[in-house]
N, C-alpha and C positions, 0 to 999 in steps of 0.2 A: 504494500500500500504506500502509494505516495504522499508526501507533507507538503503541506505550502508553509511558508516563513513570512510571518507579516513585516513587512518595509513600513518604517514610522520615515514621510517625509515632512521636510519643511516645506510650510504652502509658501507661496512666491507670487505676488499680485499679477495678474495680466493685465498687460495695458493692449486697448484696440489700434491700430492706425486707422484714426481719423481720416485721413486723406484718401485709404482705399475706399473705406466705408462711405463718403460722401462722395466719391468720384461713379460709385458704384451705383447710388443713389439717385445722383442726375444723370446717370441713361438711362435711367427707368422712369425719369419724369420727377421727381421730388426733388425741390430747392429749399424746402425750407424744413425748420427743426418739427415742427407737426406732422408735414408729409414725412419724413425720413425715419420718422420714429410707429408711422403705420404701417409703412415698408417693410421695418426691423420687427415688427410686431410686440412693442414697446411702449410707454408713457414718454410724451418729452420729456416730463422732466427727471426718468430713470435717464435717459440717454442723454441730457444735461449733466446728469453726476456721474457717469464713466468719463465724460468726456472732460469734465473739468479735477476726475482726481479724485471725488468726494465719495464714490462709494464704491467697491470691489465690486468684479463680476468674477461668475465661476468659468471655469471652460465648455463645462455645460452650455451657460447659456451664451457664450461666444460661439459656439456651435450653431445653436439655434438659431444668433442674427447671421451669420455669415450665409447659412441656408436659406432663411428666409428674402436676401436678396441674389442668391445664387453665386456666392461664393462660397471656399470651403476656409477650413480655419486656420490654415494657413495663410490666406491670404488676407485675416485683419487682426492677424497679433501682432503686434510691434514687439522687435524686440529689446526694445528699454522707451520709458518714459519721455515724450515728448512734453515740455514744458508749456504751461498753460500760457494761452495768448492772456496778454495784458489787460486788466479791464476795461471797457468800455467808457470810456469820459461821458456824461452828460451833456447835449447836443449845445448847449450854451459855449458849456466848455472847449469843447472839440472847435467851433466854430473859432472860437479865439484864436487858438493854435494853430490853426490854418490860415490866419493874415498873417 
């Protein structure tokens, strides 16, 4: 009879590439965080919090958005951490900064 040996791993975050997942997104007609997250078959605002860092995804369910827009899981794991675009300035603000 054979044994199996339990492996105790360390979890390790996965981060998505954004830039597949959205690129993937608009050939299929979605530009915006609403559409892309019915695409991904998702809440905006889960796919707000992967994307900005704020909450873990499993590989499970990286599995699942990558199918759901027809790719596989390789093709939206990044493999390290893209750092979060800068906040968005208030349009007051932003407007100054541009004269």
């Amino acid at each position: 009879m054979s044994t199996i040996d339990c492996v105790k791993a360390t979890p390790r975050p996965v981060w998505l590439d954004f830039e597949a997942i959205d690129a993937r997104c608009a050939e299929l007609g979605a530009t915006n965080d609403a559409e892309r997250a019915h695409l991904l078959r998702t809440t905006p605002s889960s796919l707000s919090r992967w994307r900005r860092g704020v909450m873990d995804i499993t590989l499970t369910r990286a599995a699942e958005l990558a199918e759901a827009i027809g790719l596989t899981l390789h093709d939206i794991v990044a493999v390290s951490p893209r750092p979060s675009p800068p906040p968005r300035l208030p349009r007051g603000v932003r407007d100054n900064l541009e004269d």
